[in-house]
N, CA, C and O atoms as a Tinker XYZ file with bonds, in Angstrom:
   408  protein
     1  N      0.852000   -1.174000    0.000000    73     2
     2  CA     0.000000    0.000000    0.000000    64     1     3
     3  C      0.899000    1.239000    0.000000    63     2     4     5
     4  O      1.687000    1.191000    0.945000    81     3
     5  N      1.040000    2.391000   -0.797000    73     3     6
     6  CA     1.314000    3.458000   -1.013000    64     5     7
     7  C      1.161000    4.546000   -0.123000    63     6     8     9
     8  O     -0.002000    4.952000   -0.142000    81     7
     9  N      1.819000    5.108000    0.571000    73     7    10
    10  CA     1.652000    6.242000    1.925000    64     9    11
    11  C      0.901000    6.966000    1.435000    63    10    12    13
    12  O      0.317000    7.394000    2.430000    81    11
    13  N      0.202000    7.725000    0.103000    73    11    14
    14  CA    -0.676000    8.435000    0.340000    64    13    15
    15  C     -2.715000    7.573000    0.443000    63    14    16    17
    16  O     -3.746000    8.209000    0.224000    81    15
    17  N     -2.641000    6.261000    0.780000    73    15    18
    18  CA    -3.535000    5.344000    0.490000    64    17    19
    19  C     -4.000000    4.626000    2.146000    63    18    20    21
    20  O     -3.227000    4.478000    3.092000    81    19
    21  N     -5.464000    4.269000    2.107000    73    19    22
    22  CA    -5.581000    4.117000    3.750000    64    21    23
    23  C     -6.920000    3.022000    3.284000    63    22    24    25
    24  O     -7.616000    3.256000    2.295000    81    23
    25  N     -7.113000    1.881000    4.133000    73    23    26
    26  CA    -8.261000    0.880000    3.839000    64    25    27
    27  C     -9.131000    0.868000    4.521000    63    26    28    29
    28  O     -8.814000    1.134000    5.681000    81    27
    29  N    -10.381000    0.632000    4.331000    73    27    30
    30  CA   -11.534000    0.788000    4.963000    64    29    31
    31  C    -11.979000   -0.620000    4.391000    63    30    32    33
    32  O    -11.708000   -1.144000    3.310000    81    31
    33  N    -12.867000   -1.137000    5.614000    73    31    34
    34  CA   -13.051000   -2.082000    5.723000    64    33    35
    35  C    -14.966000   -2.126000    5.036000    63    34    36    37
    36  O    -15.416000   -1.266000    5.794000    81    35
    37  N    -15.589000   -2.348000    4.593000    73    35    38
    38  CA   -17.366000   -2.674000    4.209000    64    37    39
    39  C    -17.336000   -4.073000    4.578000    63    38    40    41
    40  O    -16.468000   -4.945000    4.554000    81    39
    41  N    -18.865000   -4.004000    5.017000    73    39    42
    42  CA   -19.590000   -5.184000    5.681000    64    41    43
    43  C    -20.428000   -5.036000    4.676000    63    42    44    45
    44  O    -21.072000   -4.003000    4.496000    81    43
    45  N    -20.493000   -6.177000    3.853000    73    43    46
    46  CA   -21.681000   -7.058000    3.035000    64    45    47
    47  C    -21.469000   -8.047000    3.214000    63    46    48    49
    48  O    -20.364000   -8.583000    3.299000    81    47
    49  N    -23.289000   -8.841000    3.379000    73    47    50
    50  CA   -24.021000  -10.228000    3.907000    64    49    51
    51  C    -23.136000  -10.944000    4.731000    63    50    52    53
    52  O    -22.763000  -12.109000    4.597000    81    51
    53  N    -22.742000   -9.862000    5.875000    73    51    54
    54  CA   -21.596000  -10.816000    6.838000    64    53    55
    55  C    -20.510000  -10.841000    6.489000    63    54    56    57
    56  O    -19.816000  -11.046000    7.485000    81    55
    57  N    -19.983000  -10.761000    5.719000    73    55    58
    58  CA   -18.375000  -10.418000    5.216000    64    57    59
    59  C    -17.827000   -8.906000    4.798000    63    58    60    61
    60  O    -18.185000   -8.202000    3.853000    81    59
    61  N    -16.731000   -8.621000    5.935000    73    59    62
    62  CA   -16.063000   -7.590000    5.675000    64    61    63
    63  C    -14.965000   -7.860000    4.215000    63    62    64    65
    64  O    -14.292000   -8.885000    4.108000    81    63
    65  N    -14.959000   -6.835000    3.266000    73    63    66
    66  CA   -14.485000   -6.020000    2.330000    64    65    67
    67  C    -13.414000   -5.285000    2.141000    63    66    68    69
    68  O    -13.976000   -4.372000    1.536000    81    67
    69  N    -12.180000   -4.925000    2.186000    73    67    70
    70  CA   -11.312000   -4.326000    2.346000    64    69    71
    71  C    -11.534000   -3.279000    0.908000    63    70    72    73
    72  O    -11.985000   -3.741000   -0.139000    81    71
    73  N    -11.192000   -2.021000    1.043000    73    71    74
    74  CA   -11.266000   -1.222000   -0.319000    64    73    75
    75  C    -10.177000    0.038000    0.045000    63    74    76    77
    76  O    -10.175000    0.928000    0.897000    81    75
    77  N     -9.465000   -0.268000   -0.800000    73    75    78
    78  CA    -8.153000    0.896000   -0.593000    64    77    79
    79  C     -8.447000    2.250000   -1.399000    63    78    80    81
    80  O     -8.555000    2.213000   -2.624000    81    79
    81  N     -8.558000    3.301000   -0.767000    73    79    82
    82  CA    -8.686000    5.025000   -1.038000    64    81    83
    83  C     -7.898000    5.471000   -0.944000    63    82    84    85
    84  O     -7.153000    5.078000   -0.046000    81    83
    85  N     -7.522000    6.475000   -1.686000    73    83    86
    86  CA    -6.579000    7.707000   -1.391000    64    85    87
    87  C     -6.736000    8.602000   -0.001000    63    86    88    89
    88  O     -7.771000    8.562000    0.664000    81    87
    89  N     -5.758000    9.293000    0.307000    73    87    90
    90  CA    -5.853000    9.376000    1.736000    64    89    91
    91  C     -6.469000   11.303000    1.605000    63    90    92    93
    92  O     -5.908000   11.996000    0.756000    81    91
    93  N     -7.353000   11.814000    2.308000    73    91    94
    94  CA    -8.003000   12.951000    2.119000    64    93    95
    95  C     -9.145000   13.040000    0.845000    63    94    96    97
    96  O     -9.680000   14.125000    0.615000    81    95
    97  N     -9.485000   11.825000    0.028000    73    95    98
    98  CA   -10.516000   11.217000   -0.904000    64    97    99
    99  C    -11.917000   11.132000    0.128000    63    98   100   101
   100  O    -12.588000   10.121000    0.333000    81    99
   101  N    -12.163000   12.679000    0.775000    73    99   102
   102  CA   -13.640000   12.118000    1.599000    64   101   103
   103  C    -14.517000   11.771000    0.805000    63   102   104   105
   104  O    -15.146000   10.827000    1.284000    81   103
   105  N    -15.089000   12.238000   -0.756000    73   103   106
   106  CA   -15.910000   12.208000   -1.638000    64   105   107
   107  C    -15.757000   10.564000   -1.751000    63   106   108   109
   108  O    -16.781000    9.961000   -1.431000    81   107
   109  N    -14.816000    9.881000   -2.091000    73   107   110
   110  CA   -14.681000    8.645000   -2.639000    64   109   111
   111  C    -15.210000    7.540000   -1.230000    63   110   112   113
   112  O    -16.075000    6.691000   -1.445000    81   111
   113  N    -14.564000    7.691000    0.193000    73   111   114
   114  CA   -14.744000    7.167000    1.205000    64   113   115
   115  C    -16.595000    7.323000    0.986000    63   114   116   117
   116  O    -17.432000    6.431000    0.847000    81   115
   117  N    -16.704000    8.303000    1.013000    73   115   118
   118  CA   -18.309000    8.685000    1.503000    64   117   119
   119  C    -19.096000    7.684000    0.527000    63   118   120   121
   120  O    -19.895000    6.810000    0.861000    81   119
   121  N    -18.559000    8.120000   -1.097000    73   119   122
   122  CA   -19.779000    7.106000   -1.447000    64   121   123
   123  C    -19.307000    5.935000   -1.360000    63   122   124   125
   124  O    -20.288000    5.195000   -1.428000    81   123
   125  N    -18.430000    5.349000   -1.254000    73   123   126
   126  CA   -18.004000    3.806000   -1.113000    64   125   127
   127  C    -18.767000    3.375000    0.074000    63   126   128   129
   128  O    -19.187000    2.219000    0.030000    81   127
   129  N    -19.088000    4.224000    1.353000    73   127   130
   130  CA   -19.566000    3.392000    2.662000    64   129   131
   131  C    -21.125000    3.822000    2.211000    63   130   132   133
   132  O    -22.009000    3.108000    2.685000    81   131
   133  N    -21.422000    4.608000    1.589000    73   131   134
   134  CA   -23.093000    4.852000    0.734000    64   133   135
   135  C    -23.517000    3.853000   -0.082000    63   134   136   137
   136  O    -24.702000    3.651000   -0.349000    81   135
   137  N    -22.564000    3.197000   -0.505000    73   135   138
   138  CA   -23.051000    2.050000   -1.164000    64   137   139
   139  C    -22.774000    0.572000   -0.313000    63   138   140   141
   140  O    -23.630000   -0.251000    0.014000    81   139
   141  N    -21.574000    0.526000   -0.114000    73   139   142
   142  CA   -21.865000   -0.766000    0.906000    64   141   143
   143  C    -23.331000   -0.986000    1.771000    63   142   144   145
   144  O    -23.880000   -2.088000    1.751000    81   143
   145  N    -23.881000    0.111000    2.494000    73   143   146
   146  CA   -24.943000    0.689000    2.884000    64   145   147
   147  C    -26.234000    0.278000    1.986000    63   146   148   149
   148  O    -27.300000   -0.201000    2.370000    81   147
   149  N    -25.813000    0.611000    0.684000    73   147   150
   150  CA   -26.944000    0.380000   -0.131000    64   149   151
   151  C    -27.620000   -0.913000   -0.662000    63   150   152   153
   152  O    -28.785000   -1.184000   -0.954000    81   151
   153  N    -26.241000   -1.738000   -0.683000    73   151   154
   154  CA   -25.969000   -2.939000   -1.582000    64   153   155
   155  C    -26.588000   -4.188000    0.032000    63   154   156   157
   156  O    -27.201000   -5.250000   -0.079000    81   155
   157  N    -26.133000   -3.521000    1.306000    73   155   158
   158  CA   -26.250000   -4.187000    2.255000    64   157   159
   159  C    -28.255000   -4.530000    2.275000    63   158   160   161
   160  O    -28.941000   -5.548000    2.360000    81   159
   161  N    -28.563000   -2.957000    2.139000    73   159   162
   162  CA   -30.324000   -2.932000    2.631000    64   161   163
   163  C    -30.921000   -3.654000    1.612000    63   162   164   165
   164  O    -31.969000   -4.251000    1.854000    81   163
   165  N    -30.228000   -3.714000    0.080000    73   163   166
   166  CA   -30.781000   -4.549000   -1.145000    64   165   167
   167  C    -31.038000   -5.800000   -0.654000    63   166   168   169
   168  O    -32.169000   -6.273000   -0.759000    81   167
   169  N    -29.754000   -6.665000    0.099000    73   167   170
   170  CA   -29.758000   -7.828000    0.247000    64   169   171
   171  C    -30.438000   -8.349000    1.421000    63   170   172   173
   172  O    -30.897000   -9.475000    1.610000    81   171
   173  N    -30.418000   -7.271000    2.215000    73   171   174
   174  CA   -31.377000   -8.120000    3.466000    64   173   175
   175  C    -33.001000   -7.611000    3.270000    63   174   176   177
   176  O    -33.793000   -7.887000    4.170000    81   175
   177  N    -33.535000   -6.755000    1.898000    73   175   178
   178  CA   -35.077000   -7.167000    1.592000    64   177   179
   179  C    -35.050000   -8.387000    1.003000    63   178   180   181
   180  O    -35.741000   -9.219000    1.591000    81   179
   181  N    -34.348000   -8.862000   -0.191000    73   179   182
   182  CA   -34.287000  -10.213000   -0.832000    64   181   183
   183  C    -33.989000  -10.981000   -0.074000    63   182   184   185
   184  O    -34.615000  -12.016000   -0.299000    81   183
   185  N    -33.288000  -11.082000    0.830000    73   183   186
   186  CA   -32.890000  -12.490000    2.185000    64   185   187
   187  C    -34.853000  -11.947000    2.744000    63   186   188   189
   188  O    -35.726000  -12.764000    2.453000    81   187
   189  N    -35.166000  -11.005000    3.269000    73   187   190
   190  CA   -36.120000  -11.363000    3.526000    64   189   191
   191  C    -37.609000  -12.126000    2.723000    63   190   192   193
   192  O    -38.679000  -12.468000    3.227000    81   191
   193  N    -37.239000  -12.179000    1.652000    73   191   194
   194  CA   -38.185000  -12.225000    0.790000    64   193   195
   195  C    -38.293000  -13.697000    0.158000    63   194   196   197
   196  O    -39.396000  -14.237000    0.071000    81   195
   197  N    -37.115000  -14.334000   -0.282000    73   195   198
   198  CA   -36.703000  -15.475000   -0.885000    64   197   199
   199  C    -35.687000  -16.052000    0.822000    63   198   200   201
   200  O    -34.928000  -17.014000    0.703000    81   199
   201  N    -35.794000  -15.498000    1.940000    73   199   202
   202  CA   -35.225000  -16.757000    3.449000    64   201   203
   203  C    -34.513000  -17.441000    3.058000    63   202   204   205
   204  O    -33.831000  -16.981000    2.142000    81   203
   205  N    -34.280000  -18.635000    3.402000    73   203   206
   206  CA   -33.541000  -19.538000    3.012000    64   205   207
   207  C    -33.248000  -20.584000    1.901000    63   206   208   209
   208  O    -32.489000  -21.543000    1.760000    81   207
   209  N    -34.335000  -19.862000    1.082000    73   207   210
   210  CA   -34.515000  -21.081000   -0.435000    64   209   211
   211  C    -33.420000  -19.911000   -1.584000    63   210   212   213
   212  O    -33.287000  -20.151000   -2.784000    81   211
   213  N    -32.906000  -18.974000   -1.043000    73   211   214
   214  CA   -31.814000  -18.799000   -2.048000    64   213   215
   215  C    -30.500000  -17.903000   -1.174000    63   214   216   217
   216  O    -30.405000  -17.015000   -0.327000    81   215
   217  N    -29.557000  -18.840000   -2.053000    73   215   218
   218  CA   -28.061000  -18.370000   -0.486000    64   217   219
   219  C    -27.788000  -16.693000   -1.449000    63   218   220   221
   220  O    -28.132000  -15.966000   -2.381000    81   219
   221  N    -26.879000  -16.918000   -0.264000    73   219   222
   222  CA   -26.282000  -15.241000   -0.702000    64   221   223
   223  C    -25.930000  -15.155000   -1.612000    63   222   224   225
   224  O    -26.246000  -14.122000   -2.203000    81   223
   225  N    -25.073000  -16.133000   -2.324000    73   223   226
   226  CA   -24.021000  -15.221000   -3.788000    64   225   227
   227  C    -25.032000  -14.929000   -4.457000    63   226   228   229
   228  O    -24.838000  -13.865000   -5.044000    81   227
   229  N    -26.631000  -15.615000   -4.779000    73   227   230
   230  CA   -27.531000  -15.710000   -5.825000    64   229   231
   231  C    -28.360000  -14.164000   -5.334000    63   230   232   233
   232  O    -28.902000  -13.374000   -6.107000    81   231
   233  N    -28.265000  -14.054000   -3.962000    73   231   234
   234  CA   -29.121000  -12.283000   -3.016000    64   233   235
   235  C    -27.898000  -11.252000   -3.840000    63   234   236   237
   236  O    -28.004000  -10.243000   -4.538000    81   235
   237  N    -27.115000  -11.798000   -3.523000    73   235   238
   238  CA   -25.884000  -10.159000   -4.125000    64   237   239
   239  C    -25.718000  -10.453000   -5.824000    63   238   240   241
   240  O    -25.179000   -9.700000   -6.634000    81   239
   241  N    -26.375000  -11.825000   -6.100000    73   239   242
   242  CA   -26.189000  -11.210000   -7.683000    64   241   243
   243  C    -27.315000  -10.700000   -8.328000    63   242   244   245
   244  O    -27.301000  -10.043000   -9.369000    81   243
   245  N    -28.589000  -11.123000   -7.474000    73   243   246
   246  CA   -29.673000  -10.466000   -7.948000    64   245   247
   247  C    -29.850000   -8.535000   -7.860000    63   246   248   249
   248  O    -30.414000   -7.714000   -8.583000    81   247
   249  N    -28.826000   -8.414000   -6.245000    73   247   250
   250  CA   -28.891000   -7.226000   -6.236000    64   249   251
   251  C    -27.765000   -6.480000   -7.390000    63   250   252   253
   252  O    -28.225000   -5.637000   -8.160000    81   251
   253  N    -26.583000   -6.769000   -7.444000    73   251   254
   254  CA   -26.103000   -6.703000   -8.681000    64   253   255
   255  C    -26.706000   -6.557000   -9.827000    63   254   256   257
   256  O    -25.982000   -5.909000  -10.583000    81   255
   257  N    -27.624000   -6.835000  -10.275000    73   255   258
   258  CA   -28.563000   -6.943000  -11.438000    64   257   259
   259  C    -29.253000   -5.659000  -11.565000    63   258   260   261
   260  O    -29.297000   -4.943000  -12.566000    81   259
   261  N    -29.953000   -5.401000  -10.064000    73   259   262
   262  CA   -30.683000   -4.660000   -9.619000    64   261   263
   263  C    -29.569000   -2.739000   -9.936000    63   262   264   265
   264  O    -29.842000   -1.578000  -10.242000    81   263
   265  N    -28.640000   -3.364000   -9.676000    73   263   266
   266  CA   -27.786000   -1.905000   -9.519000    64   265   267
   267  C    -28.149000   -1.330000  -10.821000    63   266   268   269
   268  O    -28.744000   -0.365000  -11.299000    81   267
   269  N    -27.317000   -2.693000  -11.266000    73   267   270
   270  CA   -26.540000   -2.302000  -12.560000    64   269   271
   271  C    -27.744000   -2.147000  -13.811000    63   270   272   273
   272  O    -27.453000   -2.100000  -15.006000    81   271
   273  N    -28.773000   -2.097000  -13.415000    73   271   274
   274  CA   -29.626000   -1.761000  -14.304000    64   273   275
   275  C    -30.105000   -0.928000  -14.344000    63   274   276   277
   276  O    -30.504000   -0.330000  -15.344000    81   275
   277  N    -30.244000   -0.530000  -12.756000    73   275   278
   278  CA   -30.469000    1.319000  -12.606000    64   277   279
   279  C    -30.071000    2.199000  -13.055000    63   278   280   281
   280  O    -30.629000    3.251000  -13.367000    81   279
   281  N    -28.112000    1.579000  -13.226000    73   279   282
   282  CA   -27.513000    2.922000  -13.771000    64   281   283
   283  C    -27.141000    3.084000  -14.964000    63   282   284   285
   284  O    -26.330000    3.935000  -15.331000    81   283
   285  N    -27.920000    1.971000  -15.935000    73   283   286
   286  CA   -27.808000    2.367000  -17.451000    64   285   287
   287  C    -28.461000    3.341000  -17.867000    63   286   288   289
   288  O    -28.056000    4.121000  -18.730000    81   287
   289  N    -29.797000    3.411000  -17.161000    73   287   290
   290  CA   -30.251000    4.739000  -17.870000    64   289   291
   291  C    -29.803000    5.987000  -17.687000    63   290   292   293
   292  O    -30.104000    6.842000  -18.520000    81   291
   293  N    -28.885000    6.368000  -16.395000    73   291   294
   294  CA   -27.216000    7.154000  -16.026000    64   293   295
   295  C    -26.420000    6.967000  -16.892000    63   294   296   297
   296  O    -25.695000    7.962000  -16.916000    81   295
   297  N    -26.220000    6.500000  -17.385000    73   295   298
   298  CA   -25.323000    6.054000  -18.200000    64   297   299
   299  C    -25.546000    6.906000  -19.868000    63   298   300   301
   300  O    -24.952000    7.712000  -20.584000    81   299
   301  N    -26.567000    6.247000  -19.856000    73   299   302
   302  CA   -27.177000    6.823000  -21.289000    64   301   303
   303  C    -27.250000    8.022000  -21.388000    63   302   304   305
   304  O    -26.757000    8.706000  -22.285000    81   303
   305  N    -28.007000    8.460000  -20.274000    73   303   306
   306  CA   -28.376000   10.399000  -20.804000    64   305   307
   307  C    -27.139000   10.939000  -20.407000    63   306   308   309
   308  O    -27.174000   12.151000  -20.624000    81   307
   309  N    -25.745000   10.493000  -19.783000    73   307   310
   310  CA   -24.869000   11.275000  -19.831000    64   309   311
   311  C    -23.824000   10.820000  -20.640000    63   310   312   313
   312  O    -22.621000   10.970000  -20.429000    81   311
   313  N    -24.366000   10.250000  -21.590000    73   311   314
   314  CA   -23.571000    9.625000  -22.817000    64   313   315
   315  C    -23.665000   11.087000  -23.977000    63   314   316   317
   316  O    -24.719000   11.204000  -24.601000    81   315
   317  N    -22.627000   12.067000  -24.194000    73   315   318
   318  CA   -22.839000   12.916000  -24.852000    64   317   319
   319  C    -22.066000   12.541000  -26.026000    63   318   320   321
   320  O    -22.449000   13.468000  -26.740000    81   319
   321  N    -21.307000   11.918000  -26.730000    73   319   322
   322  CA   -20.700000   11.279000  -27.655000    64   321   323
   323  C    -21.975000   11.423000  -28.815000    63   322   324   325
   324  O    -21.617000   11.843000  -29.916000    81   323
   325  N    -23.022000   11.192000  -28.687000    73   323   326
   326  CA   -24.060000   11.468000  -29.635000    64   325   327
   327  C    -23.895000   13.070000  -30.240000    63   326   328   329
   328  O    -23.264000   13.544000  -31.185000    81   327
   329  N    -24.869000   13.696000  -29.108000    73   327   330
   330  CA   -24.455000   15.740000  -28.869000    64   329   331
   331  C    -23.469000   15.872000  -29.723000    63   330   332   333
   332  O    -23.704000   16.365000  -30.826000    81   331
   333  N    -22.046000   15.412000  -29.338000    73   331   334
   334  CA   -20.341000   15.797000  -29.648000    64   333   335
   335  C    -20.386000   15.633000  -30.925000    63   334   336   337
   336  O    -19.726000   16.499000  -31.501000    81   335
   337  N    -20.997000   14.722000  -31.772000    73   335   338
   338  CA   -20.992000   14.444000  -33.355000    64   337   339
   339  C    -22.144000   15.039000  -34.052000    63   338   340   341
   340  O    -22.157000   15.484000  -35.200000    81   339
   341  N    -23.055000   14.989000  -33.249000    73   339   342
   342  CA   -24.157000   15.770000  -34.320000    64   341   343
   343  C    -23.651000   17.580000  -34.555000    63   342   344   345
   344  O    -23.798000   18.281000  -35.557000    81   343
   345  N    -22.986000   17.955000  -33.110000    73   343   346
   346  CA   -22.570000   19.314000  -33.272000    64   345   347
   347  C    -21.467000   19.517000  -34.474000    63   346   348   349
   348  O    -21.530000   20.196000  -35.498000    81   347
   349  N    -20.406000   18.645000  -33.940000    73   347   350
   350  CA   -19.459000   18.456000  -35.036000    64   349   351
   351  C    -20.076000   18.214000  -36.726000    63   350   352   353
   352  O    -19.288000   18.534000  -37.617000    81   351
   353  N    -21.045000   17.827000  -37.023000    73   351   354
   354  CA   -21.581000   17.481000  -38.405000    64   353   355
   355  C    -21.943000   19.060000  -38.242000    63   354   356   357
   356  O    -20.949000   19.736000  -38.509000    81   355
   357  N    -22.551000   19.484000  -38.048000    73   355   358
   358  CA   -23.765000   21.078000  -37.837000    64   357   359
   359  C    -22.361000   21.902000  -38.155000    63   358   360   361
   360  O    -22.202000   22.586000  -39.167000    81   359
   361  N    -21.520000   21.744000  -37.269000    73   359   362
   362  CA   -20.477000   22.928000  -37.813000    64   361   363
   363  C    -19.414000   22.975000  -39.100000    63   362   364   365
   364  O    -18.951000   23.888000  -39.784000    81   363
   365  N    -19.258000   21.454000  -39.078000    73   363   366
   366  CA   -18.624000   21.460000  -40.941000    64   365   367
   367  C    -19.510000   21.860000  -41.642000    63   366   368   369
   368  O    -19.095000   22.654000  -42.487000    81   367
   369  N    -21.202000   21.554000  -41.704000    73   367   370
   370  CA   -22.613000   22.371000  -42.330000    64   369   371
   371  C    -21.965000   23.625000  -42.528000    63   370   372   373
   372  O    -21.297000   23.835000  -43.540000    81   371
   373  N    -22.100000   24.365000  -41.742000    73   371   374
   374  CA   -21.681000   25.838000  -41.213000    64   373   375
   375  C    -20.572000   26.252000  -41.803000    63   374   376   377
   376  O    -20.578000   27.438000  -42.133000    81   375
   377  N    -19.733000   25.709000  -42.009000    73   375   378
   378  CA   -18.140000   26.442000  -42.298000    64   377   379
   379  C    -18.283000   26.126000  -43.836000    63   378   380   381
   380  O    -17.675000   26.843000  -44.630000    81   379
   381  N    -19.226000   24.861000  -44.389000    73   379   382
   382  CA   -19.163000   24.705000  -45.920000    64   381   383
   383  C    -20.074000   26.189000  -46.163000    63   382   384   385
   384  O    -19.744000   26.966000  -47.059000    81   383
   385  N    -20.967000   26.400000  -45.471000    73   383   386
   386  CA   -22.168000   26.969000  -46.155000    64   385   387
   387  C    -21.418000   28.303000  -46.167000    63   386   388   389
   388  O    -21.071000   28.769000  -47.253000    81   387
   389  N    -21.150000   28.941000  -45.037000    73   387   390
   390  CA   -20.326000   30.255000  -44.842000    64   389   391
   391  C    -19.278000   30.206000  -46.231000    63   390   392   393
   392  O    -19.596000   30.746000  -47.290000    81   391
   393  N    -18.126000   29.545000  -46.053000    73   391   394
   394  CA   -17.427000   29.296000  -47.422000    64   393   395
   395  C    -18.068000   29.457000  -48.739000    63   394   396   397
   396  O    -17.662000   30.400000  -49.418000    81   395
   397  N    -19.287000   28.472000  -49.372000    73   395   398
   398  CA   -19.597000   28.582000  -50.518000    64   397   399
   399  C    -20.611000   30.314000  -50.275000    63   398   400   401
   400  O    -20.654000   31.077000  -51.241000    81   399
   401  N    -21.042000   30.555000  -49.469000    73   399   402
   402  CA   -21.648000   32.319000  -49.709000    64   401   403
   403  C    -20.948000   33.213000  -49.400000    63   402   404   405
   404  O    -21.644000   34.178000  -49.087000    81   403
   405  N    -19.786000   33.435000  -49.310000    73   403   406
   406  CA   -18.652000   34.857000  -49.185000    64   405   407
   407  C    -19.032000   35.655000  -50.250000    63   406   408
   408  O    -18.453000   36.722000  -50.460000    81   407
């Protein structure tokens, strides 16, 4: 581990987590224990829900599922790579059209 780097430990479904941060990274600490937090309350509605007829790896991959599907649509609308090329087409438009009317 690197002196400017410090580990924090997360508790999910009973097992502590080790996750190494940069050291004065409160933003990064904060949401890392916001989500352990999050990922934790996912799994103990599904442990409550499906008890003992489905073990954990199958609770944290369902919640996994659960995440990671939320944040495609995050994903998408801050996908500007679309924006970035249609502008880029609009302004070669622009610089032909300006050019051919001088």
């Amino acid at each position: 581990m690197k002196a400017n780097e410090f580990i924090i430990h997360l508790e999910i479904a009973g097992k502590k987590y080790p996750v190494t941060l940069r050291r004065g990274d409160v933003q990064t600490e904060r949401r890392a224990r916001l989500a352990a937090r999050r990922v934790q309350q996912m799994y103990l509605e599904r442990k409550n829900i499906f008890s003992k007829a489905v073990d954990d790896k199958d609770l944290l991959a369902m919640v996994a599922i659960q995440l990671a599907t939320d944040m495609i649509p995050l994903e998408e609308r801050n996908d500007t790579k679309p924006l970035i090329e249609r502008i880029q087409r609009l302004t070669a438009d622009l610089e032909r059209y300006l050019k051919e009317n001088r």
